[in-house]
C-alpha positions in Angstrom: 0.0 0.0 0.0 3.1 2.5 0.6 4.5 1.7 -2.6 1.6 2.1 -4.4 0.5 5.8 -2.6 4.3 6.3 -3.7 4.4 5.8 -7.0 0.9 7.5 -6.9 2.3 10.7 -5.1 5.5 10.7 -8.3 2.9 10.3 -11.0 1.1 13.5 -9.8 3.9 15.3 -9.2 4.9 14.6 -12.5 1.9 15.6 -14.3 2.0 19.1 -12.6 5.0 19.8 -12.4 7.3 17.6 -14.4 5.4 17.1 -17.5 4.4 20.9 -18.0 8.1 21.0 -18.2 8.4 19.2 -21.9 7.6 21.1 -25.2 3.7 20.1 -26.0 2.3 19.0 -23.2 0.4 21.2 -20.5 -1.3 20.7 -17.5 -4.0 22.5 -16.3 -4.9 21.9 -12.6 -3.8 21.8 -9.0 -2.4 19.0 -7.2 -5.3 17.2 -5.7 -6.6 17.1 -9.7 -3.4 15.4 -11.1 -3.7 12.9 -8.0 -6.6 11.9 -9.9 -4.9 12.1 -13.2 -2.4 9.7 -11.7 -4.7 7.3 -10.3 -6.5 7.3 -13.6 -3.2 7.2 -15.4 -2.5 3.9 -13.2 -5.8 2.5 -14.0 -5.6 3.4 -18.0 -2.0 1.8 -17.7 -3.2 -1.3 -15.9 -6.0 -1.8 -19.2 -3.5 -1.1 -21.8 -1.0 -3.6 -20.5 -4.1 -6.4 -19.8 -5.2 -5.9 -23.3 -2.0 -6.1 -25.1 -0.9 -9.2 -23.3 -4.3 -10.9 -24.0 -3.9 -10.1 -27.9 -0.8 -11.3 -27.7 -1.7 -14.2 -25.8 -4.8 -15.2 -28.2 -2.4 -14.5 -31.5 0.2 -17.1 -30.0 -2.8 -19.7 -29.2 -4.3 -19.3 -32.7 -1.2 -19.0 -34.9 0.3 -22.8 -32.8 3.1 -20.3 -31.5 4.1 -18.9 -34.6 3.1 -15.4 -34.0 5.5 -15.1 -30.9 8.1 -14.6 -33.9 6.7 -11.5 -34.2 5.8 -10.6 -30.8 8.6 -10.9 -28.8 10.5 -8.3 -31.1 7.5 -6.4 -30.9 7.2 -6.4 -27.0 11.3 -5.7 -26.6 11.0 -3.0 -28.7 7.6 -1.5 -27.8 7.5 -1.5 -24.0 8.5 2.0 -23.5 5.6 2.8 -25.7 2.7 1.9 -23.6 3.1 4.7 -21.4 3.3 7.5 -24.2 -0.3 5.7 -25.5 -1.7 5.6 -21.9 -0.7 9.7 -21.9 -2.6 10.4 -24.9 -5.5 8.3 -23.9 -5.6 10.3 -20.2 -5.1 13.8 -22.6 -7.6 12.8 -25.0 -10.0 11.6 -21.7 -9.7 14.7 -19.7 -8.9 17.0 -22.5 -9.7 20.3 -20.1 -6.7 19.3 -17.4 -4.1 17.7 -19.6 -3.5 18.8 -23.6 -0.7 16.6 -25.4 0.3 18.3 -28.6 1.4 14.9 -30.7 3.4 12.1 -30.0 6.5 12.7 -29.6 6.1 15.1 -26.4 3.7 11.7 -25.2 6.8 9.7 -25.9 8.7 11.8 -23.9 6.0 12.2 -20.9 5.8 8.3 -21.4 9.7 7.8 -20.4 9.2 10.0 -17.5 6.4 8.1 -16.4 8.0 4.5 -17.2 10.9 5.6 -15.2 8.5 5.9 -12.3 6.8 2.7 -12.9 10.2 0.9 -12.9 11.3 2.9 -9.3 8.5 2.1 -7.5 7.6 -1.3 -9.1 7.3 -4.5 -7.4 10.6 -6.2 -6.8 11.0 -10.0 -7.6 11.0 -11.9 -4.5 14.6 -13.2 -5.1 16.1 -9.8 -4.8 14.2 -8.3 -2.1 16.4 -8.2 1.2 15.4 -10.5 4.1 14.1 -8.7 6.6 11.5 -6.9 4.4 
C-alpha cells in the first residue's frame, strides 16, 4: 500500500509539475486534480497492459506459437511505448486538465512516467532483502 501511494504521489507530481516542463504537453490543474490524473493514469495503464498481453496471448494460441516470432521483437522493442499511448488516452479523456500536442512530447511524458513505474515497481522476491 506505501508503494503504491508512492508511485501515486511521483505520478502526480509529474503531471503538474514535471510534464508541463516538456515542449507540447500542459497541465492544467492543481495538485489534488493530477492525483486523480495519476490514479486514472494507473488504471488506463493497468487496461493497456491487460489488453496487449491478452492479444498477444490469443495470436500465440491461434497462430500454434508462430506469432510469438513477431511478438517478442514487438514487446522488446515497444515496451516504452505503452506509457506515451496511456498519456494520450488520459489527454484525449480529460482533455480540459491535460492537452498533449502529438506524440512525440507523449513519448517523452511516457519515459518519465515508465521511469517511475520501474522505481517504484514491485521487486522480484529473489532480490528483495530479508528482513522486508
Amino acid at each position: 500500500m506505501k508503494r503504491f501511494i508512492l508511485r501515486l504521489v511521483l505520478l502526480a507530481t509529474a503531471i503538474d509539475y514535471i510534464l508541463p516542463m516538456l515542449d507540447g504537453i500542459s497541465f492544467h490543474g492543481n495538485f489534488i486534480q493530477a492525483i486523480g490524473a495519476g490514479l486514472f493514469f494507473s488504471l488506463l495503464v493497468w487496461l493497456v497492459e491487460w489488453l496487449a498481453i491478452t492479444v498477444s496471448a490469443l495470436l500465440a494460441i491461434s497462430t500454434f506459437g508462430l506469432a510469438i516470432l513477431f511478438l517478442i521483437p514487438v514487446w522488446l522493442v515497444g515496451f516504452w511505448l505503452l506509457p506515451a499511448v496511456c498519456l494520450k488516452l488520459l489527454a484525449g479523456l480529460i482533455p480540459h486538465f491535460l492537452t498533449i500536442n502529438g506524440w512525440l512530447p507523449a513519448i517523452w511524458g511516457g519515459l518519465v512516467m515508465l521511469v517511475i513505474g520501474i522505481v517504484t515497481g514491485e521487486r522480484p522476491a529473489k532480490y528483495k532483502r530479508l528482513d522486508e
